[in-house]
N, C-alpha and C positions, 0 to 999 in steps of 0.2 A: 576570479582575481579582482581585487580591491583597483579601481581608476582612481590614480593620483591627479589631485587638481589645485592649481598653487595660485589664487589669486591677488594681484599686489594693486591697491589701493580701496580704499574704504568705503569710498563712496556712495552715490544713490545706486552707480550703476554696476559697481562692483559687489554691494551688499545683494543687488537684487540676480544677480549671475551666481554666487556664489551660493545663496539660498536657495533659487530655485532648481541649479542641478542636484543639490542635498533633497530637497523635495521629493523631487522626481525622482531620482536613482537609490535612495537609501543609502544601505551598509554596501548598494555596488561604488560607491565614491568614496573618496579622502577628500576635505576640502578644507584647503588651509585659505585665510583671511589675514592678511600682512598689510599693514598701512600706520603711518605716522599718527598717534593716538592723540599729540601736542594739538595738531592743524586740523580745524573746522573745513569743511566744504564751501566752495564757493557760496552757494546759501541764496541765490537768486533764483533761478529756473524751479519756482514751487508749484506752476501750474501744468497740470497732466492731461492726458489723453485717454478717453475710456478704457485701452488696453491696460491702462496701469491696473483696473477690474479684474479684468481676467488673469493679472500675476496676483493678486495679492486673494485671488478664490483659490489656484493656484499653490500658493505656501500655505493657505488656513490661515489669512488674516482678514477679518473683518471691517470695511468704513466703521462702524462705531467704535473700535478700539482706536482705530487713530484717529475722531475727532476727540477723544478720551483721553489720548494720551500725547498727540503731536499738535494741537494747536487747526486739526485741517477743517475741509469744509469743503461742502459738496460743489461742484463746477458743473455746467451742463452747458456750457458755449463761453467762446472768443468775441466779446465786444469790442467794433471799430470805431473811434470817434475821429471825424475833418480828415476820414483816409481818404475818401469821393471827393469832396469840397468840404469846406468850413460849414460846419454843422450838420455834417453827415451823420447818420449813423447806420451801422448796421450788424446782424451778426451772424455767426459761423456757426451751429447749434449742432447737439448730437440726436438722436434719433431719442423718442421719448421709450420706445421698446424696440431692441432690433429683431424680434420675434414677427414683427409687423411685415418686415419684410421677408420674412422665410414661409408665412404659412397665408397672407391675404393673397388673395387671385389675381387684384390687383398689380401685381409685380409685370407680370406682362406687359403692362400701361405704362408703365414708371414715364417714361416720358408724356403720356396723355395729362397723367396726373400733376407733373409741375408744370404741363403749360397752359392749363387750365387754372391753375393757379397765378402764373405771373400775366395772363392776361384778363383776368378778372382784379388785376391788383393788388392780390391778399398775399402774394406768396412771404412767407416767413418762415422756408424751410418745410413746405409740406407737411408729413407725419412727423416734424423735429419739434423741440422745446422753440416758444415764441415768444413775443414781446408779453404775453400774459404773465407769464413767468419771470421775465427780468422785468418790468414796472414794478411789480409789486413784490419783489424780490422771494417767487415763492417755488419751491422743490416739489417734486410729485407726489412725495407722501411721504409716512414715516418709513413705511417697509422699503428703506434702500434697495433689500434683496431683488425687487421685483422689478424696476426700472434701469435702465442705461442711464450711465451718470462718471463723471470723473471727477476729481477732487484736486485743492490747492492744499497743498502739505509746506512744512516747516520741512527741508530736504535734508538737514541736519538731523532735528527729533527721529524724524522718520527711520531715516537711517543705522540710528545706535535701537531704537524700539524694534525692528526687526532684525537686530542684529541678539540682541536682548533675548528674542525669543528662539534663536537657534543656537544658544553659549553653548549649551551642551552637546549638540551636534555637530557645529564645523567648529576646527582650531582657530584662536585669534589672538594674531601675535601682533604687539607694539613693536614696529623696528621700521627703517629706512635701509632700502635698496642700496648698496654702495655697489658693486660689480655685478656684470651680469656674461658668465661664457657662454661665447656663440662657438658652436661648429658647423660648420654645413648646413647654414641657415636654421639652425634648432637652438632654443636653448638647454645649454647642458645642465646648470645651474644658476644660482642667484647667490650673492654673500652681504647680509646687512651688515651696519656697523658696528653691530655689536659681535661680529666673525661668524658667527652660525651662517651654516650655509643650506640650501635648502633647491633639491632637484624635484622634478616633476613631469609624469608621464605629459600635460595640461599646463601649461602658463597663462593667465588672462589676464592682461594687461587694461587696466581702469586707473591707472597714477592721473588721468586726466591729461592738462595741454603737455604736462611734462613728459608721454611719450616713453616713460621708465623701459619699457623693455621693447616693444615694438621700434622703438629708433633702432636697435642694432641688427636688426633684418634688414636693412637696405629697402625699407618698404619705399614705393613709387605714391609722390605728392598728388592729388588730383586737387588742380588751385578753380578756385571757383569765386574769388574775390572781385573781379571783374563784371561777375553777372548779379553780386550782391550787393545793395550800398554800403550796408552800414559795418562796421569794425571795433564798437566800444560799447563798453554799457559803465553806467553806475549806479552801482546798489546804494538802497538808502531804506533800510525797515521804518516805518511808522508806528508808534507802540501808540493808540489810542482806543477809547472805547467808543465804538461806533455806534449811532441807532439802529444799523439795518445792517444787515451782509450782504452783498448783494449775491449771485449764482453765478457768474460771469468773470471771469479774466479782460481788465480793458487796457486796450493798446490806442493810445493816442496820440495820433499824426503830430507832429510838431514842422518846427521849420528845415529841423537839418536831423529826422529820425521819428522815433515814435519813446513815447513814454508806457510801463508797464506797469499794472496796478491788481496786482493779486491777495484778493481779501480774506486773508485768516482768521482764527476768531480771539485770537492776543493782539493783530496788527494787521498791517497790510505791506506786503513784500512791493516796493516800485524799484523802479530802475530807471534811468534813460539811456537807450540805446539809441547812437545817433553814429556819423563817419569824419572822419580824423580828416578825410578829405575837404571836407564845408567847415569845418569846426572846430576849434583849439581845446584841449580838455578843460579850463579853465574857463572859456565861456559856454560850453556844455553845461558847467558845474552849475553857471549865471540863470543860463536858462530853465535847467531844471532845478533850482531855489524856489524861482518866481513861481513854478507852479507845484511845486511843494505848499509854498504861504497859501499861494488862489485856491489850492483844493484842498489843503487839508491843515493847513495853519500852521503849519512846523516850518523849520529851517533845513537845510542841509546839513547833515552831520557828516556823512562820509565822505573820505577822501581817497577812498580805493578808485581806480578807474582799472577795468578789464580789460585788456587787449586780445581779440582772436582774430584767427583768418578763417575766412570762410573755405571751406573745402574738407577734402576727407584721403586717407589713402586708398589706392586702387585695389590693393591686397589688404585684409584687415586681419586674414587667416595665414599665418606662413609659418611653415614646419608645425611647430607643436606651440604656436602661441598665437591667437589672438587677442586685437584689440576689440576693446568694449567701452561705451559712451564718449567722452571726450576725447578719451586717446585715439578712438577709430575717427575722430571728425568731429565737426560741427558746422552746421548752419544758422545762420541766426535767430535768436529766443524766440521768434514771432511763430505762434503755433504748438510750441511745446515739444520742439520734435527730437530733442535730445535723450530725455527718458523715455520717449516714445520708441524711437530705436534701441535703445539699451534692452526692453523687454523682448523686442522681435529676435535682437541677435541672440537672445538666452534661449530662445521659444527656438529658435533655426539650431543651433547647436543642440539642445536637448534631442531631436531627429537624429542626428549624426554623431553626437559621440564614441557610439559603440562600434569596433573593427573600422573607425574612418584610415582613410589613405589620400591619395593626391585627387583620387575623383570628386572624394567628397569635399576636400578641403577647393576645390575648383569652385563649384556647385554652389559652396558656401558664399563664396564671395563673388559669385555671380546672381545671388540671391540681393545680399547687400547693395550689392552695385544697384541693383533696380530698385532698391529701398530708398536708397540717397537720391538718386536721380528722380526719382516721388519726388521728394519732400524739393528736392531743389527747386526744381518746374514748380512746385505748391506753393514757395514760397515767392519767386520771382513773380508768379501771378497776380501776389497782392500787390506788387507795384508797377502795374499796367493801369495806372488809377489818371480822371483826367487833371489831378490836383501840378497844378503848374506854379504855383504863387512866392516858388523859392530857388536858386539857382540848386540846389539840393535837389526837387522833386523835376524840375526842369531836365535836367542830366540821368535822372534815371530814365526818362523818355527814348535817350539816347541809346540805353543798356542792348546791348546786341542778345536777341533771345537763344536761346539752345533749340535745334532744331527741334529736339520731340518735344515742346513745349508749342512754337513755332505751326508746325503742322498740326499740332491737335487745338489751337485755334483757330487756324483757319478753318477745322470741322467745326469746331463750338460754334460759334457765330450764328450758324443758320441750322446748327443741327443742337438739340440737346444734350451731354455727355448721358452715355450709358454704360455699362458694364463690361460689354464685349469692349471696352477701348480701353479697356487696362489689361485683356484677356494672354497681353504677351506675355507680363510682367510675372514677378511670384506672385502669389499669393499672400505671402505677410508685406504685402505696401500699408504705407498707413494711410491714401489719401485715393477716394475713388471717386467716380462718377457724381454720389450723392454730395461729396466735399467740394469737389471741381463744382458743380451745380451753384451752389450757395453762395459763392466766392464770387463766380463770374456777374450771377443776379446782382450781387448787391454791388459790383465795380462797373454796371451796366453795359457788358459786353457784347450780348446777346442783338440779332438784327431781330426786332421784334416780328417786323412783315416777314422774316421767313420762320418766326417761331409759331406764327400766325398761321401761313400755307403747311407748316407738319402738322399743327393739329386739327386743320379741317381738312386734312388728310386720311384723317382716321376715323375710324367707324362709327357710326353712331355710337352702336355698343360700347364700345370703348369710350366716348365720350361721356358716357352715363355714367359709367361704372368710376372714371375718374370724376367727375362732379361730384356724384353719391359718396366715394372717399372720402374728399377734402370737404365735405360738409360734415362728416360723420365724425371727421376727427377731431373738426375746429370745435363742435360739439363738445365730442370726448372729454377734449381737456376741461371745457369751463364745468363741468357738471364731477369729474372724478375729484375727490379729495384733497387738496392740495395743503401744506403747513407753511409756514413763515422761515423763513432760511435760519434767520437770527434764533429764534422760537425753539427749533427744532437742534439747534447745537447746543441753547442754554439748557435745557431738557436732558441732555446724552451727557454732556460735560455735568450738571447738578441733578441730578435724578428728585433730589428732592422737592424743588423747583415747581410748582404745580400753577 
């Protein structure tokens, strides 16, 4: 029997749910695609998380068809600039191969290994992409296929290009949501304006902050505005031709927020995100001008400003409908962790589709829950920073921590995160041990005398086998192949180009 599935809104996170259970299930799905064909996507959050790899190996789409056709470009880490103090830097990087870690012996050590590294000084993410990589702005090689890697997408392009390549597979209908009957917590149906009406064994709700169908389940707020600063962004594209690309997403501390500068190879996607609490939208507008001129010699043209609340609902799955991306929540941009969840919640549904009931639909949103509560704790962590120099960074001092954030630094401190410390959580979290690691290095959280007493703790052996690693890999990199960022996308985009 054919599973009806009705999705209402277009966007990154709806195009990427809709296509991937067509993927995955075949002729065992119906998959209708309903969204307002007038209105562009918000068009900010274009930097992604390696998972967005594994949806688009996933559907059969290629990184070179969308530096080819969306404007993207390869990502391999999160640049922090003045998040520590003024003239900080540092960065959040992904593993250069996560193969590295499933098949070296090494894993055993995992902590021998980066604390050998941070107390020799060198640490730069261990076996992860390093500052070799972001100075000279250069990607591991031509064969994408072979390295871990994430990408900054045009989320607009992107989203009508893979939507392009499934017209013949899912329905896609232009219309706007006007009713939506609830019974007994299910939706029975939908009715757009234009009267067609439209029921579904499956409803997934992706209309974004607007909540289109998830609002009329009486779903329960989980507010988390409190434990986050910031509440605004504004978008502002940069159309110019740059000398270099760099590989890196940079997030730039300011007075009252951070600035976001994701490098496409038409522009570069900024924003400032800052809190309405320190800040009037208007002189938000003042300050990110001035560093619009400083860094890249344009003015401000936009005059969108975004408003969100940080949080998410408790239940994201109720009766026959959930929500996905926006509409299930949002944390703020830093980290990327918006589309980042929208693939896990496609990747957790694709499991449970088939004969689900009230278990699975439990199950589901107790998976989520441990998804959010990641990313929250992941993200409140970048601002445990000792930067004090604004009554903005001063007050988040004050943020009262979530306890499982809470107790797992007062492990960190003196113990390095490992594996088994996420071992309650699902499995599709997006931020572990290796994440946590990198973050707390570079926000200098670490008691180094007890980083000190664990690793001369440990066996000689062990000591070897971690030294021999991190020499072997710093190696690695400078001697394997590497191409030019900018090089390698003018190459892919002009083939004829030599």
């Amino acid at each position: 029997m054919t599973h009806k599935i009705t999705v209402v809104g277009g966007g990154t996170a709806g195009v990427m749910a809709a296509t991937y259970l067509k993927s995955y299930y075949g002729e065992l799905v119906d998959v209708t695609m309903i969204y307002d064909h007038s209105k562009p996507g918000i068009g900010v959050g274009e930097s992604m998380t390696p998972k967005f790899d594994n949806y688009l190996k996933a559907v059969g789409i290629s990184t070179v068809e969308l530096v080819q056709n969306c404007n993207a470009t390869i990502k391999l880490a999160l640049q922090f600039k003045d998040w520590t103090y003024e003239g900080s830097l540092g960065y959040h990087s992904f593993p250069i191969n996560e193969a590295i870690q499933s098949v070296d012996p090494t894993l055993a050590y995992y902590n021998a290994v980066d604390a050998y590294d941070m107390l020799t000084n060198q640490f730069e993410g261990s076996y992860n992409y390093d500052k070799f990589y972001f100075d000279n702005n250069l990607i591991f090689g031509t064969d994408n296929t072979s390295y871990r890697h994430a990408m900054h997408i045009d989320a607009n392009l992107v989203g009508r290009y893979i939507e392009s390549k499934f017209k013949d597979r899912i329905n896609i209908v232009n219309g706007i949501v006007q009713q939506v009957n609830v019974k007994d917590k299910r939706i029975e149906s939908i009715v757009l304006e234009s009267g067609e009406t439209y029921t579904s064994d499956l409803f997934i709700d992706s209309s974004g902050l607007a909540y289109v169908l998830i609002k009329h389940l009486d779903p329960e707020w989980v507010d988390v505005q409190d434990q986050l600063p910031t509440n605004r962004t504004i978008p502002n594209p940069v159309f110019k031709d740059f000398d270099y690309i760099p590989t890196y997403t940079s997030a730039k501390a300011t007075k009252n927020g951070w600035i976001l500068d994701v490098p496409l190879s038409n522009r570069r996607g900024c924003g400032y995100v800052y809190s309405s609490s320190f800040q009037t939208d208007e002189d938000a507008k003042i300050e990110f001008n001035k560093w619009l001129v400083e860094t890249h010699n344009v003015e401000l043209t936009s005059n969108r400003v975004i408003k969100y609340d940080n949080g998410y609902w408790k239940e994201q799955y109720i009766g026959n409908c959930m929500a996905v991306g926006l509409s299930a929540g949002f944390v703020e941009p830093l980290e990327a962790t918006s589309i980042g969840t929208s693939i896990q919640q496609s990747f957790l549904l694709m499991h449970r589709l088939p004969n689900y009931d009230e278990n699975t639909i439990e199950k589901y949103n107790k998976d989520i829950g441990d998804i959010l509560i990641n990313i929250r704790d992941f993200v409140i962590l970048h601002y445990i920073t000792k930067k004090d120099n604004t009554d903005f960074w001063r007050d988040i001092s004050k943020i009262e921590l979530p306890e499982t954030l809470k107790s797992n630094l007062a492990k960190w401190r003196k113990n390095l995160p490992i594996a088994d410390d996420f071992s309650h959580q699902t499995g599709y979290v997006l931020f572990r041990d290796a994440h946590y690691l990198q973050v707390l290095a570079g926000l200098q959280l670490f008691d180094q005398a007890a980083i000190t007493e664990e690793y001369n703790a440990m066996s000689t052996n062990s000591r070897n086998i971690a030294e021999t690693f991190i020499r072997e890999t710093k190696t690695f990199e400078k001697i394997n192949p590497s191409v030019g960022h900018k090089e390698f996308i003018l190459q892919i985009r002009n083939p004829t180009i030599t």
